[in-house]
Kinemage of the C-alpha trace (Angstrom):
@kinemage 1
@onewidth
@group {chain A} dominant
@subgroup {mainchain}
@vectorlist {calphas} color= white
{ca unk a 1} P 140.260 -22.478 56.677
{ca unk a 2} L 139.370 -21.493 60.447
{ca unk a 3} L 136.872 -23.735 61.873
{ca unk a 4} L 133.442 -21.707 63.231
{ca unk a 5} L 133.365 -22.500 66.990
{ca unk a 6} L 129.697 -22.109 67.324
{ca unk a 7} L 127.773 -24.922 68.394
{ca unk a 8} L 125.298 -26.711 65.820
{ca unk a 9} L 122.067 -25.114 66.553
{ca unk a 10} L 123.675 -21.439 65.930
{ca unk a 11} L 125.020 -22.026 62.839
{ca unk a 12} L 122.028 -23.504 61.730
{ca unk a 13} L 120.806 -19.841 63.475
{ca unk a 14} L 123.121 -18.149 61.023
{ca unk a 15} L 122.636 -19.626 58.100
{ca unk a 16} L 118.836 -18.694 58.520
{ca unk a 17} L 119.611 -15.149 59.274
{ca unk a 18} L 121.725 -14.937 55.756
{ca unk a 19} L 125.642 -16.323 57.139
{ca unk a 20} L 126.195 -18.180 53.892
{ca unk a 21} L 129.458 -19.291 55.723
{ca unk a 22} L 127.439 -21.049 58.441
{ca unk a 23} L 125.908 -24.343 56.779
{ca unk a 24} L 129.524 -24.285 55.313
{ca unk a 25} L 131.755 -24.799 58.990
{ca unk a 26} L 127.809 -26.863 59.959
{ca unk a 27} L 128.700 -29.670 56.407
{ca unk a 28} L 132.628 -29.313 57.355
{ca unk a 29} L 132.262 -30.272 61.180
{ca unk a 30} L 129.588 -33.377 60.259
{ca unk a 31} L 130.254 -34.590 56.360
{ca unk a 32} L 132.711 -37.605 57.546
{ca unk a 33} L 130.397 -38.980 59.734
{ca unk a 34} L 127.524 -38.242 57.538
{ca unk a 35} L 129.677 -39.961 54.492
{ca unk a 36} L 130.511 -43.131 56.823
{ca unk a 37} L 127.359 -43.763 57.687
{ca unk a 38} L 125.845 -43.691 54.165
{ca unk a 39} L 129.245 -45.364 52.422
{ca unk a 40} L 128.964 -48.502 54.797
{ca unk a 41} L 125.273 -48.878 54.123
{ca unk a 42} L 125.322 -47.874 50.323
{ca unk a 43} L 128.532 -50.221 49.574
{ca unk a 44} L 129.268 -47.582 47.092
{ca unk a 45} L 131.587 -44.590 47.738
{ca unk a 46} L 130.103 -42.325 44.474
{ca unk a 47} L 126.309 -43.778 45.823
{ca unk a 48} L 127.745 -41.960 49.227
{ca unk a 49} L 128.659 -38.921 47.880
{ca unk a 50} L 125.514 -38.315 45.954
{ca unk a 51} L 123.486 -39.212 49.095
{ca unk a 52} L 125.665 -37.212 51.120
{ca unk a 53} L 125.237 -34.029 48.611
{ca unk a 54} L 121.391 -34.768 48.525
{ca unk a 55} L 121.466 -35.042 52.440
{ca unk a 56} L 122.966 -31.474 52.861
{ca unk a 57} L 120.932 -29.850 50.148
{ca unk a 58} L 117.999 -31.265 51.742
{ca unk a 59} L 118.690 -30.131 54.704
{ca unk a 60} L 119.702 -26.794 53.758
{ca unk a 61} L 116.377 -26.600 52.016
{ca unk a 62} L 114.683 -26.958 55.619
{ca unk a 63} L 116.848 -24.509 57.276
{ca unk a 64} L 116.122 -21.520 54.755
{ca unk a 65} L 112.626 -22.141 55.076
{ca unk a 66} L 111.368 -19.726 58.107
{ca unk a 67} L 108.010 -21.552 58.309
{ca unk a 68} L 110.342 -24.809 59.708
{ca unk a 69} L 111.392 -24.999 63.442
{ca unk a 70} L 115.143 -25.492 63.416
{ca unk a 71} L 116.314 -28.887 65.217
{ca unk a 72} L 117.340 -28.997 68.795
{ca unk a 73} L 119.983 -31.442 67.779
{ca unk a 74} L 121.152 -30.633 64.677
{ca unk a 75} L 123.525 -33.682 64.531
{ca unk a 76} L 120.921 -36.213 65.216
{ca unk a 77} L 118.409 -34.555 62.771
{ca unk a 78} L 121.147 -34.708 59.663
{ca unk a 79} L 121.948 -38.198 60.607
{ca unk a 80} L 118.050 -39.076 60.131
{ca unk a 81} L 117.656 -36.905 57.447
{ca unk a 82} L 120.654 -38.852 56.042
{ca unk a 83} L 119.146 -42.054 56.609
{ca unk a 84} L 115.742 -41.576 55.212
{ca unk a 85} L 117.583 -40.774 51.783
{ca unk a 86} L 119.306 -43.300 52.240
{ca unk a 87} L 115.881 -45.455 51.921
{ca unk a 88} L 114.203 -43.423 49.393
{ca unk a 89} L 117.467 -43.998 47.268
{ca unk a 90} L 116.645 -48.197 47.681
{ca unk a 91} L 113.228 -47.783 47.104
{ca unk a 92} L 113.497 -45.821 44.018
{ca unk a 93} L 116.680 -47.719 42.856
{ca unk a 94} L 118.489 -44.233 42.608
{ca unk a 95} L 119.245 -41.247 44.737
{ca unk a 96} L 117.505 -38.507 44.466
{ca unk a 97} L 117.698 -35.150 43.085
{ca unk a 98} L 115.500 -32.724 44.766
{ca unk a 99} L 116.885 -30.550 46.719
{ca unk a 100} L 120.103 -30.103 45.151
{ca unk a 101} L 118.191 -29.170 41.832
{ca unk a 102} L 115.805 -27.053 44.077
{ca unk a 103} L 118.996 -25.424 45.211
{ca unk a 104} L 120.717 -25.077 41.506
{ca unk a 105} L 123.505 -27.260 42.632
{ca unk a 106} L 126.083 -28.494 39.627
{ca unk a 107} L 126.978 -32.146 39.709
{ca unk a 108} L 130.601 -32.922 40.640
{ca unk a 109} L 132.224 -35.415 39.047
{ca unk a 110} L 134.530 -38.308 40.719
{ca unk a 111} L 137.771 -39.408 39.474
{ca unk a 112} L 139.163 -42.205 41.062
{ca unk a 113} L 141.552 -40.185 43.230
{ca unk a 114} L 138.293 -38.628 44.576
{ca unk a 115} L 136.406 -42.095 45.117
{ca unk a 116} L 139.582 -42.979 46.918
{ca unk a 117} L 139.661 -40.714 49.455
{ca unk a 118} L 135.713 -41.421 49.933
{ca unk a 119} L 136.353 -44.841 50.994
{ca unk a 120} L 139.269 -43.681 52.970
{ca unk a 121} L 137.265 -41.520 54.825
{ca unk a 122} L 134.399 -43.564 55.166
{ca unk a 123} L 136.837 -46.650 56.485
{ca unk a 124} L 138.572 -44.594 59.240
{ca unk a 125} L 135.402 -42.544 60.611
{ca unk a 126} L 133.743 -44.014 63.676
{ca unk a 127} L 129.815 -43.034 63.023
{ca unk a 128} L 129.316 -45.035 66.607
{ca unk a 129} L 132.473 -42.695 68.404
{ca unk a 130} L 131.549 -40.093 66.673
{ca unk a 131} L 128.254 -39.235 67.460
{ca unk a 132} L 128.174 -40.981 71.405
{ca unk a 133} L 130.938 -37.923 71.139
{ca unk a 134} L 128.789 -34.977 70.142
{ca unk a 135} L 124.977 -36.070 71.361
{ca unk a 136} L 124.017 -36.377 74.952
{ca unk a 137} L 123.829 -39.977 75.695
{ca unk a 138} L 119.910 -40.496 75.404
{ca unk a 139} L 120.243 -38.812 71.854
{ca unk a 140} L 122.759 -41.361 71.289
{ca unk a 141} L 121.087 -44.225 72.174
{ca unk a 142} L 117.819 -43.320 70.168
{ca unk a 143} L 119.603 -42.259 67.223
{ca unk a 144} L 122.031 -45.843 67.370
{ca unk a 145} L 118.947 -47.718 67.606
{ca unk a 146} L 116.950 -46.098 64.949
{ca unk a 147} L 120.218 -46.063 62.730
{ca unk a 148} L 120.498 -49.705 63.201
{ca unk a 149} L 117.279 -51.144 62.138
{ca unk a 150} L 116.186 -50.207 58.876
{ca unk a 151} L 112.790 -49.821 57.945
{ca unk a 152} L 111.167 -53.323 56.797
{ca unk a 153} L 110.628 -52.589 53.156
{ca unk a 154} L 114.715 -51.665 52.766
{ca unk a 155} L 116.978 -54.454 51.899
{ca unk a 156} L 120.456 -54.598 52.846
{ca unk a 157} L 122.791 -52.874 50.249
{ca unk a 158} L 123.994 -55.784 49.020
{ca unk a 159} L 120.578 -56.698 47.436
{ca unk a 160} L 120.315 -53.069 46.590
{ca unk a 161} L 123.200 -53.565 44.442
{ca unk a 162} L 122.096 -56.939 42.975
{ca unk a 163} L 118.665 -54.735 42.011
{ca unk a 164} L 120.269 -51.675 40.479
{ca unk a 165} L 122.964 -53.933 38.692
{ca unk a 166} L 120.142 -56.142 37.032
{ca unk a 167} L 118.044 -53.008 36.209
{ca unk a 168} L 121.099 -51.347 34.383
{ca unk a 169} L 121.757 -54.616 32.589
{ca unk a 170} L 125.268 -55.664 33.663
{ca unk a 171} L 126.833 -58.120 36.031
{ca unk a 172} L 127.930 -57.532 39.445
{ca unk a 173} L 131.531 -57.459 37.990
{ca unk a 174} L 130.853 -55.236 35.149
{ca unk a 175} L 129.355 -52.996 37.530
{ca unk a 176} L 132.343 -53.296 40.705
{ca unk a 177} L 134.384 -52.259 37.711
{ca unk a 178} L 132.921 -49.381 36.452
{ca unk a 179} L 133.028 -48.356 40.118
């Protein structure tokens, strides 16, 4: 498939103005880095993919919506957007659903050739090269920092893990593999 060579904002543009192919080439150009980010931090490649789906879907939600201003960095916005759900997902000891359902979106299912290529993915993408790539360099910095430090309340994925295993009722082994 040709790649769109608009930039981010226009697509965005697009998409708004009824391009349903728009938000397509805008999840195509970002959804590695996207994935990466949310893969290292969720220590789970199918945890990734569902926060990854949520993350578009959620932010296709706020691009239909005509009352919403549209980002002036699109790239930067996705990434937070990304990392919020990323939170809400510890908090609430799953991801959520929202805006996918909001959106009618059908689960896909993962088979292991499909988690594989997740952590592929997520273990040869760059989030750091990739975005100090396609922001200007104060975007960069702000978005690295806030990236970087977690709200207080959100502990690091491997406690996240140790919560959702004990709340399902298996052991960490039982659990790695299932996965």
């Amino acid at each position: 498939m040709l790649e769109d060579d608009r930039g981010d904002l226009p697509l965005l543009v697009a998409t708004r103005a009824g391009d349903s192919r728009a938000f397509g080439a805008f999840f195509r150009r970002h959804r590695a880095v996207v994935l990466a980010f949310l893969g290292r931090r969720a220590g789970n490649p199918e945890v990734a993919a569902d926060l990854l789906a949520e993350t578009f879907a959620a932010a296709l939600v706020t691009v239909l919506d005509a009352e919403r201003e549209l980002p002036e960095q699109p790239l930067a916005w996705v990434m937070t957007v990304a990392r919020n759900k990323l939170i809400d997902s510890v908090r609430r000891g799953q991801v959520e659903q929202a805006a996918r359902e909001r959106l009618a979106l059908q689960p896909l299912t993962l088979d292991d050739d499909g988690l594989e290529r997740i952590e592929e993915l997520i273990d040869k993408t760059d989030v750091a090269e990739r975005l100090a790539e396609q922001l200007p360099r104060e975007q960069f910095e702000a978005l690295r920092t806030a990236l970087s430090h977690p709200r207080p309340s959100s502990p690091p994925p491997a406690v996240v893990h140790a919560e959702v295993t004990a709340r399902a009722g298996v052991t960490a082994d039982v659990a790695a593999a299932a996965v």
